[in-house]
C-alpha positions in Angstrom: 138.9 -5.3 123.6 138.0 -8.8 124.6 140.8 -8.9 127.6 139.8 -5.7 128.3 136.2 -6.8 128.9 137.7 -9.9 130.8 138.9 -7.9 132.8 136.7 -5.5 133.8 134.2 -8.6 134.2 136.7 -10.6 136.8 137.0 -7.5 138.4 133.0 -7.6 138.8 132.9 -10.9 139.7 135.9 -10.9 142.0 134.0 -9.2 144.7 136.2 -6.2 145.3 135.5 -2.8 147.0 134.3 -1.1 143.9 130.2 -1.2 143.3 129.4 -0.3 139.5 126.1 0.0 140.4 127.1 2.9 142.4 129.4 4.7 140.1 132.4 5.4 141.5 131.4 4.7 145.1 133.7 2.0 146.9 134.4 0.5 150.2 137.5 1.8 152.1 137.0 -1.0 154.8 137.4 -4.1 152.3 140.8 -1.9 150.6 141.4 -1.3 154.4 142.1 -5.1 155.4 144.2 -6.0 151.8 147.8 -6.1 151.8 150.4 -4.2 150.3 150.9 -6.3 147.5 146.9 -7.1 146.7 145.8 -3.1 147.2 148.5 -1.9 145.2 149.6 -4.1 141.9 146.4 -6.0 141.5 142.6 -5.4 140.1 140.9 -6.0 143.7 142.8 -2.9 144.7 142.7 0.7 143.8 143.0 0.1 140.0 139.5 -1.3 140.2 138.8 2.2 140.5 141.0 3.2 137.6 139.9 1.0 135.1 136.7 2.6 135.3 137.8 6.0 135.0 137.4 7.1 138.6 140.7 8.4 139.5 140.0 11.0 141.6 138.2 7.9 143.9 141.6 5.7 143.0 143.7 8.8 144.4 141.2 8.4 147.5 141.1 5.1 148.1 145.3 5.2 148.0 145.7 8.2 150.5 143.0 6.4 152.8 145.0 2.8 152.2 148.6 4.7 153.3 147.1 6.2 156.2 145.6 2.9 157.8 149.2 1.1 156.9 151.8 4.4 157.4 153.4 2.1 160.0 154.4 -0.5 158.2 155.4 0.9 154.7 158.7 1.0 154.0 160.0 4.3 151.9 159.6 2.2 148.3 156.3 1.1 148.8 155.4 4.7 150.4 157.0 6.0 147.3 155.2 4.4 144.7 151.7 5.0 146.4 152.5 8.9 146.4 153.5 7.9 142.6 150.1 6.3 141.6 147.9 9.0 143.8 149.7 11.7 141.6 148.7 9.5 138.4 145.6 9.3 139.5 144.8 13.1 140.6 147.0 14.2 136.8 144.4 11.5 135.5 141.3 13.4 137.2 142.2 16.7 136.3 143.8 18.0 139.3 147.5 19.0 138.7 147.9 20.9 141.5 147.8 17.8 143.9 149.4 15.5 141.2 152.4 17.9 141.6 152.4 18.6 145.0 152.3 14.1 145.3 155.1 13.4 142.1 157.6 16.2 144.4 157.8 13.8 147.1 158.9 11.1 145.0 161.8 11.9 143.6 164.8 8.9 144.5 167.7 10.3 147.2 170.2 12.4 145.5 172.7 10.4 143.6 170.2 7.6 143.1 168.4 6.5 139.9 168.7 9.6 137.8 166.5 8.0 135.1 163.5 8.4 137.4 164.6 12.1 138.6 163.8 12.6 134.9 161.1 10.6 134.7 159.6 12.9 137.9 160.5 16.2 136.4 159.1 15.2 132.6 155.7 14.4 134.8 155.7 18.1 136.6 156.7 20.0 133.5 154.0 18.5 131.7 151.4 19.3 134.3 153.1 22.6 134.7 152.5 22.6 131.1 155.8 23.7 130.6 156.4 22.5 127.3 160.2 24.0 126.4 161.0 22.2 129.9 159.2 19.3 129.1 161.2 18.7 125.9 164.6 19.4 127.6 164.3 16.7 130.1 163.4 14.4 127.7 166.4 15.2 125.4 168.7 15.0 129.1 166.8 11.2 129.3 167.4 10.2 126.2 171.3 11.0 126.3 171.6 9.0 129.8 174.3 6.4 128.8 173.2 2.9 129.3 174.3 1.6 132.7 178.5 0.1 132.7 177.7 -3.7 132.3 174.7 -3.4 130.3 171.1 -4.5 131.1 169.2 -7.3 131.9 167.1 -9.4 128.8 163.9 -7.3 127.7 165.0 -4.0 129.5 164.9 -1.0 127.7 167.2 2.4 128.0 166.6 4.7 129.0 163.5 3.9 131.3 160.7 5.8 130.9 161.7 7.1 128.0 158.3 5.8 125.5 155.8 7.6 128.6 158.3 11.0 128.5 157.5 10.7 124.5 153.6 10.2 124.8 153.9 13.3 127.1 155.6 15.3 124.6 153.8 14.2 121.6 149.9 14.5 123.1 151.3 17.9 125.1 147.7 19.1 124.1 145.7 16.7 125.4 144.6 15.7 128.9 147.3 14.1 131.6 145.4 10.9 131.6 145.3 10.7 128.0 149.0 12.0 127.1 151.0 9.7 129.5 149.4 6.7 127.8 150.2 8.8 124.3 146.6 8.9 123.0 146.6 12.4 121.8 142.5 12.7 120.7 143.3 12.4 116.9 141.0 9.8 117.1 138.4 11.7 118.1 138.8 15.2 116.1 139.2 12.9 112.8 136.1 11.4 113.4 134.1 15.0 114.3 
């Protein structure tokens, strides 16, 4: 709790687009001028947003960030800004878009089938398809490990603890299940 509260207080502190006075309100124009890097992996960017629950904002901020910077993105980096916009709109309660944004990210055919997975255990579960759910995460979990094996600290297959969370908190909301807090916290206590 006391990192988390760090954290939240540097992001305060650091000056970044988000206003806590002002709920979720932020300031497109000072995510506008940050670079790739800054907007997208660190707390001055959208997950200033995040951190205080305001996804749907987060999903904004993103899809506003891509637009001013669609020239110079390559496919990756566009990639994995459609990937956290559909976090964040699964996270706010909108499926719909979260789907419509986690179908454009799947890898080209023949690449990375761990993440084709990956994209399809996110859609099921906002589908809330759970039979299908549980299929692709018994297809990921019999991936062989990659010929050569893998580098120090990696785990195989990929994804595979978030697919889990998904299955086991099936019940709960997107934003809680893919970090696998199912709520028993909070019906043990009522």
């Amino acid at each position: 709790m006391r990192l988390l509260t760090g954290f939240v207080l540097s992001i305060a502190l650091a000056g970044t687009a988000f206003a806590q006075e002002d709920g979720c309100a932020y300031d497109a124009q000072v995510f506008a001028v940050q670079g790739y890097e800054t907007f997208n992996t660190t707390a001055d960017g959208w997950q200033a947003l995040a951190i205080n629950d305001c996804y749907v904002e987060a999903a904004e901020a993103i899809s506003g960030w891509h637009r001013t910077h669609a020239a110079t993105l390559t496919a990756e980096q566009l990639r994995t800004l459609t990937w956290n916009a559909g976090l964040m709109r699964g996270a706010g309660g909108d499926y719909q878009s979260a789907i419509f944004l986690f179908r454009q990210t799947f890898p080209e055919r023949g690449e990375n089938a761990a993440q084709h997975y990956y994209t399809y255990a996110m859609i099921a579960f906002l589908e809330r398809d759970r039979d299908g759910l549980q299929r692709i995460r018994d297809a990921l979990a019999s991936m062989p490990a990659p010929e050569g094996g893998l580098p120090d600290g990696a785990e195989w297959p990929p994804n595979l603890q978030s697919v889990d969370n998904l299955v086991t908190c099936f019940d709960s909301p997107f934003g809680w299940a893919i970090v696998g807090y199912c709520g028993d916290e909070v019906e043990a206590a009522e």
